[in-house]
C-alpha positions in Angstrom: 142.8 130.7 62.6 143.9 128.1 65.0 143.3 124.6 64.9 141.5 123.1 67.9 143.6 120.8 70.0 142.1 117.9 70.3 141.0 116.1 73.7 143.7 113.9 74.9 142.6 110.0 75.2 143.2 108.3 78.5 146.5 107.1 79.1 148.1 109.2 76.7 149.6 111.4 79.3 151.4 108.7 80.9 152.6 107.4 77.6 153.8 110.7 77.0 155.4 110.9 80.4 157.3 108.0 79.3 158.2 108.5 75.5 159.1 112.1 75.3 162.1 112.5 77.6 163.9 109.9 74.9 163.0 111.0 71.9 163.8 112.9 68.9 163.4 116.7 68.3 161.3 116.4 65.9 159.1 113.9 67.7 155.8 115.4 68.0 152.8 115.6 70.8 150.4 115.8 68.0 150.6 113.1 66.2 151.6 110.9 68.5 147.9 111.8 70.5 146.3 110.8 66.5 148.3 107.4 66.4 147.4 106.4 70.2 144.6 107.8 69.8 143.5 105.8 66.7 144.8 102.5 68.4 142.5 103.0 71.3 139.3 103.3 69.1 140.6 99.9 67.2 140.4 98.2 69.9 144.1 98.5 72.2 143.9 98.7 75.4 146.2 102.1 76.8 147.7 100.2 79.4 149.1 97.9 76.7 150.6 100.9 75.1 152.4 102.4 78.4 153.4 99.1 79.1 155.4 98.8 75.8 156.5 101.8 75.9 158.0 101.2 79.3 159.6 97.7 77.8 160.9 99.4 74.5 163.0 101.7 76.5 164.2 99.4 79.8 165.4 97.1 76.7 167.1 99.2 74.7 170.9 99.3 74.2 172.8 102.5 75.0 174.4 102.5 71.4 170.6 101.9 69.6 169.6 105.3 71.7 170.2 107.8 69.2 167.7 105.3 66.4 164.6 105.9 68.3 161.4 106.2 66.3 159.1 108.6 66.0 156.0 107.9 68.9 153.3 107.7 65.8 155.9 105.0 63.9 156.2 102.8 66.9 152.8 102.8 67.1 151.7 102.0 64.0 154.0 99.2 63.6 152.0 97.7 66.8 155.5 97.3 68.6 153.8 97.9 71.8 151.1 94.3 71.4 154.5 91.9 72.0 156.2 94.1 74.7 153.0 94.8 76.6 153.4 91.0 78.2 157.0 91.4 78.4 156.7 94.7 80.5 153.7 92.7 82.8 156.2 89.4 83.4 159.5 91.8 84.4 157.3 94.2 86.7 155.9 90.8 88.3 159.2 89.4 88.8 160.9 92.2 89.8 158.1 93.6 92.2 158.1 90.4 93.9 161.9 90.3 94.6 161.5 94.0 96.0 159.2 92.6 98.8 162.4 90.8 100.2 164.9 94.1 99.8 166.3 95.2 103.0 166.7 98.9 103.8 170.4 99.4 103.9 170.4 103.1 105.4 167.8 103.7 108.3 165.7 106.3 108.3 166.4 109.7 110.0 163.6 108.4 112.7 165.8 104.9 113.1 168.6 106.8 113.1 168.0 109.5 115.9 166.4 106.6 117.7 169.2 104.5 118.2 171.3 108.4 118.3 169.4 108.2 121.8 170.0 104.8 123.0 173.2 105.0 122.6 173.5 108.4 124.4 171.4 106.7 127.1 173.6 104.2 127.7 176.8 106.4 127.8 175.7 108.0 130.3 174.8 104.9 132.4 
């Protein structure tokens, strides 16, 4: 007989999304949904969690990648309270500086735009 899987909690599938490219085999879906799903009814919020997540990996050293944690682990150990704020300051500095970014290569629009001008004024 199989087991029922269990409903997914909101935000998991972003966590997911996030955590399972990087880690281990032996990393599973299952009881990572029980540990984020046990936070959430404690009390964590799951944008906290994606947020972390998101941190934990943008910080991490090349050489450490190999000594990721299991998903339930990390989560248990609460990693993801600390890192949450970290994430929110980084994406609020860095998504103000990419207001000011200028688009180095034009778009195919700009590009056969000015294509015509400049036949236009060959031809002048």
């Amino acid at each position: 007989m199989r087991k029922a899987r269990s409903p997914e909690p909101e935000g998991f599938d972003a966590f997911w999304g996030i955590w399972r490219p990087r880690a281990r085999h032996t990393d599973g879906r299952g009881l990572a949904r029980e540990s984020f799903t046990k936070h959430i009814n404690a009390g964590a919020d799951p944008q906290d969690i994606i947020d972390g997540a998101r941190c934990f990996f943008r910080t991490m050293k090349d050489k450490d990648r190999e000594f990721v944690p299991l998903s339930s682990t990390w989560l248990n150990r609460g990693s993801f309270e600390d890192l949450a704020e970290l994430e929110r300051a980084y994406q609020a500095k860095y998504g103000a500086s990419q207001e000011n970014v200028v688009q180095m290569q034009p778009t195919r629009e700009q590009y056969l735009a000015a294509e015509l001008r400049r036949a236009e004024r060959s031809f002048r």
